[in-house]
N, CA, C and O atoms as a GROMACS GRO file, in nm:
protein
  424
    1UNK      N    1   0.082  -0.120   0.000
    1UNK     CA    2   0.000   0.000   0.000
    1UNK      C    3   0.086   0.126   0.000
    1UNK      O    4   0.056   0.238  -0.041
    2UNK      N    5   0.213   0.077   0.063
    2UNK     CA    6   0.303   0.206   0.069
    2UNK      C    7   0.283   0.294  -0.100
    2UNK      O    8   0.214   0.386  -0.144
    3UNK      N    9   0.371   0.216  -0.146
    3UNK     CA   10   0.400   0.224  -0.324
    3UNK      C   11   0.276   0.329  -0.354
    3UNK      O   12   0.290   0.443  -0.398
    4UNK      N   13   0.153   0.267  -0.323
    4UNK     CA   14   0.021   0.363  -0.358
    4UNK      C   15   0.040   0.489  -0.323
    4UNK      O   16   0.089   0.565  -0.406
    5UNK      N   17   0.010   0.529  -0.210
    5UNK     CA   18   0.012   0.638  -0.154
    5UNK      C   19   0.126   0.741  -0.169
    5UNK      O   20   0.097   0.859  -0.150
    6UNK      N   21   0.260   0.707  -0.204
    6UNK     CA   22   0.367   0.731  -0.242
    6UNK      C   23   0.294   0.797  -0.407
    6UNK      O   24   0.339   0.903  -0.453
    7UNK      N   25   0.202   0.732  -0.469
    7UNK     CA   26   0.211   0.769  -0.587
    7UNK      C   27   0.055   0.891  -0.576
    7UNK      O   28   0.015   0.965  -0.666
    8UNK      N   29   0.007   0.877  -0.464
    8UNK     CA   30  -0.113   1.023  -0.438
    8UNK      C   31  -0.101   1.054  -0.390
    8UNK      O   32  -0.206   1.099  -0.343
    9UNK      N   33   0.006   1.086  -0.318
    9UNK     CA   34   0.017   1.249  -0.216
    9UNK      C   35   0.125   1.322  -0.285
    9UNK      O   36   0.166   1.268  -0.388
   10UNK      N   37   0.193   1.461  -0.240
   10UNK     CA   38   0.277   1.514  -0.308
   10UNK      C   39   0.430   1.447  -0.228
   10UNK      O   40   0.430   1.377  -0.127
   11UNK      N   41   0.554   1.496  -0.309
   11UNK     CA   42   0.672   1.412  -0.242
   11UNK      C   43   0.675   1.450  -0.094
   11UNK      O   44   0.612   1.543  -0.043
   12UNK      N   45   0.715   1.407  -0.062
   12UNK     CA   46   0.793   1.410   0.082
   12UNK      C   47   0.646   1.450   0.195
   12UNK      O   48   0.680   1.471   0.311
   13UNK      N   49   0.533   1.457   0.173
   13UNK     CA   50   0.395   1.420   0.279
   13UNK      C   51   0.386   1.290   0.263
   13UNK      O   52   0.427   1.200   0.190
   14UNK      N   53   0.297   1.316   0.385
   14UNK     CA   54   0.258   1.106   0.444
   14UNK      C   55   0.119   1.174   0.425
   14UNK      O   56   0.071   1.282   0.389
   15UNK      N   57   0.072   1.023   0.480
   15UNK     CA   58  -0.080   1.001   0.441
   15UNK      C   59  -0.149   1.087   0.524
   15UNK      O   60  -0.271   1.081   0.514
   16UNK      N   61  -0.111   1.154   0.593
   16UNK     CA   62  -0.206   1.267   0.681
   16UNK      C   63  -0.211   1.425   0.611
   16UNK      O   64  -0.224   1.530   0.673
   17UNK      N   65  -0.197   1.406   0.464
   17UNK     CA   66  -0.200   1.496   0.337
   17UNK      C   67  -0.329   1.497   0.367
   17UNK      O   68  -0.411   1.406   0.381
   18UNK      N   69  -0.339   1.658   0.379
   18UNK     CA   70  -0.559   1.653   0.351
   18UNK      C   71  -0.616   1.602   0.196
   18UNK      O   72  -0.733   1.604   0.158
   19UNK      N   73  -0.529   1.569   0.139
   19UNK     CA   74  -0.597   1.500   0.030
   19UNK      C   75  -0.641   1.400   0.019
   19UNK      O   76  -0.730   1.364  -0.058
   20UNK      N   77  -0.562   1.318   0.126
   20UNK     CA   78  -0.598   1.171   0.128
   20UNK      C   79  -0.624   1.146   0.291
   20UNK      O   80  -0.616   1.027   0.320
   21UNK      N   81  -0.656   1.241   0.411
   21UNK     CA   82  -0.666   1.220   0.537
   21UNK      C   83  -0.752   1.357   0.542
   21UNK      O   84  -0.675   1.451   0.561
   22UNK      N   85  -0.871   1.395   0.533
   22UNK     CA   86  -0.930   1.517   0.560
   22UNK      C   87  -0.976   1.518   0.755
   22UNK      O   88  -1.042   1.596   0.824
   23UNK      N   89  -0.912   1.406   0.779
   23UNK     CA   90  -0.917   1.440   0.959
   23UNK      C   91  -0.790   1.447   1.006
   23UNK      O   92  -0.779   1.452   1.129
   24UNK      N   93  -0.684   1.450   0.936
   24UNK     CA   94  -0.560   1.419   0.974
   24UNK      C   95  -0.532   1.591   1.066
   24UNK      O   96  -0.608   1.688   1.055
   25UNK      N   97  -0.430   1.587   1.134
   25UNK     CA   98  -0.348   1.677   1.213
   25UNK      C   99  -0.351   1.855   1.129
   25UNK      O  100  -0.385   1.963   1.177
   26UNK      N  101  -0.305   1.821   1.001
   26UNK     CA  102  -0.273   1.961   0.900
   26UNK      C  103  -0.436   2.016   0.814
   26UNK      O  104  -0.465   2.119   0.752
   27UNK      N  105  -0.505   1.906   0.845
   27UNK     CA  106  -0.646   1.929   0.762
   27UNK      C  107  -0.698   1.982   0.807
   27UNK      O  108  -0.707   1.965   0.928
   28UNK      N  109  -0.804   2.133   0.712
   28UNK     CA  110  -0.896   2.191   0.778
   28UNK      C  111  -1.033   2.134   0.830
   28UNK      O  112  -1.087   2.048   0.760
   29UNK      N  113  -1.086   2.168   0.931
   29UNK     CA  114  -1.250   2.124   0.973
   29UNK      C  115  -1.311   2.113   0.885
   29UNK      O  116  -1.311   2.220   0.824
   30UNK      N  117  -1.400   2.003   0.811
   30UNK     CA  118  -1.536   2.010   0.716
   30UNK      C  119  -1.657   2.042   0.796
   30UNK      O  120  -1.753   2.082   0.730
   31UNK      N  121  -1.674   2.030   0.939
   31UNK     CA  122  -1.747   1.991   1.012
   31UNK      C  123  -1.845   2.098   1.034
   31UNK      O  124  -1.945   2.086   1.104
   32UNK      N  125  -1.797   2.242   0.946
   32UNK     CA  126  -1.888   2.340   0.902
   32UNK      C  127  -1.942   2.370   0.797
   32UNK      O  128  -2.029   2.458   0.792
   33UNK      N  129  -1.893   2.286   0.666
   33UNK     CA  130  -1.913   2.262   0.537
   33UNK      C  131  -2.072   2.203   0.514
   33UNK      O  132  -2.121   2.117   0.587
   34UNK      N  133  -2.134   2.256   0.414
   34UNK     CA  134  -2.231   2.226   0.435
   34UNK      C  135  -2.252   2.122   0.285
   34UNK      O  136  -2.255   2.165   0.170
   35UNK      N  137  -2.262   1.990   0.322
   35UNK     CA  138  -2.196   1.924   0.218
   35UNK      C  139  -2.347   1.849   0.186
   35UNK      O  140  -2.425   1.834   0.280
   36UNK      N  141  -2.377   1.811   0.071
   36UNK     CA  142  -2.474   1.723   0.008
   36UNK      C  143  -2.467   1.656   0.078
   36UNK      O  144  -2.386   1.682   0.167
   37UNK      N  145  -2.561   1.504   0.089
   37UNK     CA  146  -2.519   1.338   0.123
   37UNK      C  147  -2.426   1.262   0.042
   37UNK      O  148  -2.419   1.238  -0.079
   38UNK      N  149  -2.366   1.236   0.129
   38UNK     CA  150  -2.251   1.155   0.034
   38UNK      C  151  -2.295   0.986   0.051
   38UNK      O  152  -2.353   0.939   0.149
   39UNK      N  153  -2.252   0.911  -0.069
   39UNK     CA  154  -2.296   0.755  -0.069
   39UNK      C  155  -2.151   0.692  -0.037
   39UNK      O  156  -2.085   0.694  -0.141
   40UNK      N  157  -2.099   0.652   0.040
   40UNK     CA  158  -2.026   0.600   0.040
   40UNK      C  159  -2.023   0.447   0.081
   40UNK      O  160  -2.078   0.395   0.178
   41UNK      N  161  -1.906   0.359  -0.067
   41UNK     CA  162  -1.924   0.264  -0.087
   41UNK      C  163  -1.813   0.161  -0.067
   41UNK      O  164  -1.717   0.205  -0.130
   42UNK      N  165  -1.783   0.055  -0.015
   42UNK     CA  166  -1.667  -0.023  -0.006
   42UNK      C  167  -1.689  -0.182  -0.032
   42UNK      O  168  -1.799  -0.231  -0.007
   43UNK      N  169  -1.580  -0.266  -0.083
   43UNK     CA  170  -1.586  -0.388  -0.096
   43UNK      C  171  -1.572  -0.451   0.019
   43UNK      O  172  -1.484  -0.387   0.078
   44UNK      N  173  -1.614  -0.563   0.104
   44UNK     CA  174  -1.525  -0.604   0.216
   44UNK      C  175  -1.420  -0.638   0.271
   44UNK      O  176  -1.371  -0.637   0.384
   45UNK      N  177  -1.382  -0.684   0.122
   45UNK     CA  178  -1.249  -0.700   0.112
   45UNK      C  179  -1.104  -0.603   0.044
   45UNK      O  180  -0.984  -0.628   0.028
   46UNK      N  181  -1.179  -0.501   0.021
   46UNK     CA  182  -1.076  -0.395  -0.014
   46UNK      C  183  -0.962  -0.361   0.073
   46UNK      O  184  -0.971  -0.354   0.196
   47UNK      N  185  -0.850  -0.338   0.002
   47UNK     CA  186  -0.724  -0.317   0.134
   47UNK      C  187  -0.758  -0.175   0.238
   47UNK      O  188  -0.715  -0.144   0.349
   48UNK      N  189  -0.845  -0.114   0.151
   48UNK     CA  190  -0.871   0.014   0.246
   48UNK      C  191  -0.972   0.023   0.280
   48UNK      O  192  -1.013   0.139   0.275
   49UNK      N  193  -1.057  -0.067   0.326
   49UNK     CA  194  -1.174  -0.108   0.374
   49UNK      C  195  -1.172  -0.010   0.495
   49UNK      O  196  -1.227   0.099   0.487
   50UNK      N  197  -1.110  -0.049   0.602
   50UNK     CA  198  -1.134   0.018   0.758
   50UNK      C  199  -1.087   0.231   0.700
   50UNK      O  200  -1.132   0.334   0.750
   51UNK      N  201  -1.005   0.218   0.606
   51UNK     CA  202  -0.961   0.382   0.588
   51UNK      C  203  -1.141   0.431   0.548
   51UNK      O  204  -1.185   0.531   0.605
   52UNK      N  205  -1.240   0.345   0.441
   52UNK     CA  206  -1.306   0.389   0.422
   52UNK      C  207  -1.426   0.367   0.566
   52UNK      O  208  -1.531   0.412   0.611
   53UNK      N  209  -1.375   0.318   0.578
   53UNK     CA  210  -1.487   0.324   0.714
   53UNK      C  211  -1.458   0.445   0.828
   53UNK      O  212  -1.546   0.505   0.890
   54UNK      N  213  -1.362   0.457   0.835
   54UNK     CA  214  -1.325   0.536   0.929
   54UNK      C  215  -1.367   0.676   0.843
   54UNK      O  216  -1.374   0.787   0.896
   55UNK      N  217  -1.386   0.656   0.732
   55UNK     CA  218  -1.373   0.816   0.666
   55UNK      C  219  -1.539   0.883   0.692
   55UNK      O  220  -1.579   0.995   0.724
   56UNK      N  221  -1.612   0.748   0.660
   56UNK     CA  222  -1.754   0.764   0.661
   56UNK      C  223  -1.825   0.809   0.806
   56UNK      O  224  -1.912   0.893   0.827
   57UNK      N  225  -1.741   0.706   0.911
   57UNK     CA  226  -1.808   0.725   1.036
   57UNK      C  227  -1.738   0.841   1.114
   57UNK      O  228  -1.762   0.847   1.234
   58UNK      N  229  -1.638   0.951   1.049
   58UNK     CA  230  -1.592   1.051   1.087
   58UNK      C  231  -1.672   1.187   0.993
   58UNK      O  232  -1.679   1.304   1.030
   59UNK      N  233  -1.706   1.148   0.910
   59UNK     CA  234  -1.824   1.284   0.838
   59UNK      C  235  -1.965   1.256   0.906
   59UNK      O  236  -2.052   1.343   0.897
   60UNK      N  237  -2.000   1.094   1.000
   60UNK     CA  238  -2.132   1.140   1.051
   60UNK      C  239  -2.119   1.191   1.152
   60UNK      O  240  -2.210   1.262   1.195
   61UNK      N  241  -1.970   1.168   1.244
   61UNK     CA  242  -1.943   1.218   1.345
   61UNK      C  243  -2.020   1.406   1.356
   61UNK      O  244  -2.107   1.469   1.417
   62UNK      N  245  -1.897   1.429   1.235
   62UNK     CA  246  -1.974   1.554   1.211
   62UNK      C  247  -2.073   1.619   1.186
   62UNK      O  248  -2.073   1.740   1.164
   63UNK      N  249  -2.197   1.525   1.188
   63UNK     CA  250  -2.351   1.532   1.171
   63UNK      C  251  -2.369   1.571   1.007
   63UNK      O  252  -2.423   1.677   0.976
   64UNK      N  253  -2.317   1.474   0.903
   64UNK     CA  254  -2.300   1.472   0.773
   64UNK      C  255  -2.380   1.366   0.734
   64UNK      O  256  -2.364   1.250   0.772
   65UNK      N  257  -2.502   1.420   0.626
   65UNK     CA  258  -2.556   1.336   0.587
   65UNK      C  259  -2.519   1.167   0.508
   65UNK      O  260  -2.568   1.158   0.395
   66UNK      N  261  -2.450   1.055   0.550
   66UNK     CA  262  -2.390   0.969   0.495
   66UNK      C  263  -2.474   0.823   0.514
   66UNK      O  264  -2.528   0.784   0.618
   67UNK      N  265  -2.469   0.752   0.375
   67UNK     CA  266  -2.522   0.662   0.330
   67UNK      C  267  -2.376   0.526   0.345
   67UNK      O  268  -2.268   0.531   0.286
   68UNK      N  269  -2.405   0.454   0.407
   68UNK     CA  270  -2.269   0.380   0.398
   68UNK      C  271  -2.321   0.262   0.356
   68UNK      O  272  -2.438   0.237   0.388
   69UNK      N  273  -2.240   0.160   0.273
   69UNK     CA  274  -2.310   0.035   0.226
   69UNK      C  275  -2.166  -0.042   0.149
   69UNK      O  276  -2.108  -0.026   0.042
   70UNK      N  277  -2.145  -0.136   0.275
   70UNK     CA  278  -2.077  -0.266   0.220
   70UNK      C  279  -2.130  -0.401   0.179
   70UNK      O  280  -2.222  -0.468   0.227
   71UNK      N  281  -2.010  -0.435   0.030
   71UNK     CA  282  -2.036  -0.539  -0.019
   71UNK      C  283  -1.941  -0.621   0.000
   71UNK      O  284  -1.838  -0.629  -0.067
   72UNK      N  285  -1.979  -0.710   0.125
   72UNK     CA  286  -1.906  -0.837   0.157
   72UNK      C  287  -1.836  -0.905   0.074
   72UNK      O  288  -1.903  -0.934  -0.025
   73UNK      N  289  -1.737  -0.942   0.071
   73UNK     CA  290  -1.647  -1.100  -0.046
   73UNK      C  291  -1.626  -0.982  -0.154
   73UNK      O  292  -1.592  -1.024  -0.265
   74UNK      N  293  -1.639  -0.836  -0.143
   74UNK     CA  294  -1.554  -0.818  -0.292
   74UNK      C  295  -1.406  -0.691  -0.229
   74UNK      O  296  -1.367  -0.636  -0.126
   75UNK      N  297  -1.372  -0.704  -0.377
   75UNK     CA  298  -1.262  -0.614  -0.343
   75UNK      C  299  -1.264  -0.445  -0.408
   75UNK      O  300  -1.364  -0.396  -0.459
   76UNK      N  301  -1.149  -0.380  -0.394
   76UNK     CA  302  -1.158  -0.251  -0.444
   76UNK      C  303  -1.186  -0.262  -0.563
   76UNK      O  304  -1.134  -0.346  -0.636
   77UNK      N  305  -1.274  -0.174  -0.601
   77UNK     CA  306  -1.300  -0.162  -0.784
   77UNK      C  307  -1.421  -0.259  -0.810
   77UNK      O  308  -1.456  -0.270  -0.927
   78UNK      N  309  -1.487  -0.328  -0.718
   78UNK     CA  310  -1.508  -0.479  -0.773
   78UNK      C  311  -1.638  -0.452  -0.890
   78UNK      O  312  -1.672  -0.517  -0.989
   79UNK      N  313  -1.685  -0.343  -0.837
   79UNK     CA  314  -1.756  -0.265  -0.996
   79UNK      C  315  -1.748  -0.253  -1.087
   79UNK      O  316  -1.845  -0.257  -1.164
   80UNK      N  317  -1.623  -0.232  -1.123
   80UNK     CA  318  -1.543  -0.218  -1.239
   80UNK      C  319  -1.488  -0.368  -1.310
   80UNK      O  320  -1.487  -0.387  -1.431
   81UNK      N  321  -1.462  -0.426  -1.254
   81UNK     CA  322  -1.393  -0.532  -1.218
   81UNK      C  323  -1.486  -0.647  -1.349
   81UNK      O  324  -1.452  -0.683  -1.462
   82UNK      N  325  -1.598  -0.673  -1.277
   82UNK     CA  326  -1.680  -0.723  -1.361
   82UNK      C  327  -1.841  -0.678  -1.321
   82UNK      O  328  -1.915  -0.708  -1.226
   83UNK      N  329  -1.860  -0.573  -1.469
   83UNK     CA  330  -1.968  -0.494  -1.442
   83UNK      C  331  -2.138  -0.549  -1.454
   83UNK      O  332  -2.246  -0.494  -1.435
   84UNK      N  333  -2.093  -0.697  -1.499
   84UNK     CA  334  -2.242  -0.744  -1.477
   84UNK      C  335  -2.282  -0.873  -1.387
   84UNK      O  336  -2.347  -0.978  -1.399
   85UNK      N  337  -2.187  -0.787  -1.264
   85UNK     CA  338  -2.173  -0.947  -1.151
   85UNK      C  339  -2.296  -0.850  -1.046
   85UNK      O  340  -2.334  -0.734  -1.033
   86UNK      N  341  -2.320  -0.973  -0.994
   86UNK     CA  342  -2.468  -0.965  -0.901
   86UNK      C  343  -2.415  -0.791  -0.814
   86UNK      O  344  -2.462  -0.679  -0.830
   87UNK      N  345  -2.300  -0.841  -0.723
   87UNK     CA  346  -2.292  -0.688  -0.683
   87UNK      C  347  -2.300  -0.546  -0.739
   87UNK      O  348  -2.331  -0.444  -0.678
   88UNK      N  349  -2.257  -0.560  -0.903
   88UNK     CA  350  -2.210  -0.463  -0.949
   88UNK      C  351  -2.343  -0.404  -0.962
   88UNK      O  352  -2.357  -0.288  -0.926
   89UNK      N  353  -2.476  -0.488  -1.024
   89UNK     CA  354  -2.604  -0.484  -1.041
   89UNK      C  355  -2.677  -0.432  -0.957
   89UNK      O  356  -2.772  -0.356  -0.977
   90UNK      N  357  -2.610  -0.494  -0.804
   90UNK     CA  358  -2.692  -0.404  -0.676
   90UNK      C  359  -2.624  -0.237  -0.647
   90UNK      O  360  -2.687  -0.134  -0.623
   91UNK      N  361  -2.530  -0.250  -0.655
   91UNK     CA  362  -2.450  -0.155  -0.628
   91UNK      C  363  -2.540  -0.007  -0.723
   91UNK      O  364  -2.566   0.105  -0.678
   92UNK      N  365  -2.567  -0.058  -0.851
   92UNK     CA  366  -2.636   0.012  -0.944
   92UNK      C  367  -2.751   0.031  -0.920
   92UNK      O  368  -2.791   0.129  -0.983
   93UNK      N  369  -2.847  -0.027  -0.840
   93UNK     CA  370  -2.959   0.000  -0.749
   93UNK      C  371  -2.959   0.093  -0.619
   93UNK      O  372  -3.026   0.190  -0.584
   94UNK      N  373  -2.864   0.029  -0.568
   94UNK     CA  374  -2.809   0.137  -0.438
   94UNK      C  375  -2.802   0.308  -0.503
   94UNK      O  376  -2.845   0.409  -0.446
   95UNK      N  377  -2.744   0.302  -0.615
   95UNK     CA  378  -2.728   0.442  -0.670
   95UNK      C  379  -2.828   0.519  -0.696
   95UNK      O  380  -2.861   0.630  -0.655
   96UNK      N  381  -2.880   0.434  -0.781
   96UNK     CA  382  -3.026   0.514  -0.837
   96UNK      C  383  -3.133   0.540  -0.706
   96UNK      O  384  -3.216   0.632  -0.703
   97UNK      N  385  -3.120   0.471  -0.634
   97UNK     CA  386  -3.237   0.474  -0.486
   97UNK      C  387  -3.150   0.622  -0.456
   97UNK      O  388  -3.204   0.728  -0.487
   98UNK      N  389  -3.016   0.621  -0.395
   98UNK     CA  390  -2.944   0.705  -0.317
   98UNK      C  391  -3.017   0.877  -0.412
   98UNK      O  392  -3.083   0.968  -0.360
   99UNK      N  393  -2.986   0.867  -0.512
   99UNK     CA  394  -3.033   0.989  -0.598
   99UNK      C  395  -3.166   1.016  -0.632
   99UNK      O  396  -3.193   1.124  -0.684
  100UNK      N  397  -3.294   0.897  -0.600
  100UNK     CA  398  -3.365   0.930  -0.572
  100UNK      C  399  -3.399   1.031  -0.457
  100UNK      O  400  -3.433   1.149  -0.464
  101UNK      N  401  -3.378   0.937  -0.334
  101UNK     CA  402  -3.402   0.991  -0.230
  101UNK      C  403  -3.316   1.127  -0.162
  101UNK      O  404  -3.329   1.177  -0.051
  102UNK      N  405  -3.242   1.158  -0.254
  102UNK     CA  406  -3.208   1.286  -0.166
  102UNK      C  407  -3.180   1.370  -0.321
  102UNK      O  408  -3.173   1.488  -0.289
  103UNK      N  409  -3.163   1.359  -0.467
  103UNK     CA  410  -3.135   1.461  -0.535
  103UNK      C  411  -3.273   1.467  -0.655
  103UNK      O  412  -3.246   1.509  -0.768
  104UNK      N  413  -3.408   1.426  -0.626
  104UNK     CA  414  -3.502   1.399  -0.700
  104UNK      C  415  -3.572   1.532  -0.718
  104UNK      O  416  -3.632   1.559  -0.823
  105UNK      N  417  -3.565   1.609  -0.623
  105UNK     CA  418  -3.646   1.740  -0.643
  105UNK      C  419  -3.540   1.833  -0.678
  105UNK      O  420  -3.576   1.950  -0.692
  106UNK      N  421  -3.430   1.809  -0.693
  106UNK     CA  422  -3.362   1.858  -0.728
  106UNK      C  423  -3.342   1.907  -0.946
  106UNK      O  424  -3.247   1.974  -0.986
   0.00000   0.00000   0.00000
């Protein structure tokens, strides 16, 4: 995972870059931002499974509207991966509901 992150942050920052840590030490507060609902989505098996968890259950911390929804047995991308596998199909349901319910009157 090193290698990764090495290749999205700028040289010489660690992962507590507000780009890739928006709770980290140097990052500003969102916690006044007045942000849409965000859907946030993870495989269960993704290597950054707990980063995305932690990311989600730190924007509700902040009383941020968030939709969280894991898909057990897959991995990062697994959407992409193969786009007409049972998850990818639900995942594509999850979406369209998510944008119903909060960007329809929109």
């Amino acid at each position: 995972m090193t290698m990764y992150w090495r290749l999205s942050i700028p040289v010489g920052d660690t992962t507590d870059h507000p780009l890739v840590n928006p709770f980290g030490p140097i990052s500003k507060s969102l916690e006044a931002v007045d942000l849409d609902p965000i859907l946030v989505v993870v495989g269960g098996n993704d290597l950054l499974k707990d980063r995305v968890e932690d990311y989600a259950k730190g924007l509700k911390n902040w009383g941020k509207n968030i939709d969280y929804v894991e898909y057990e047995g897959q991995q990062h991308g697994f959407f992409f991966i193969d786009l007409y596998s049972e998850p990818a199909n639900k995942l594509m349901l999850v979406i369209k509901q998510f944008i119903e319910n909060h960007f329809s009157g929109v």
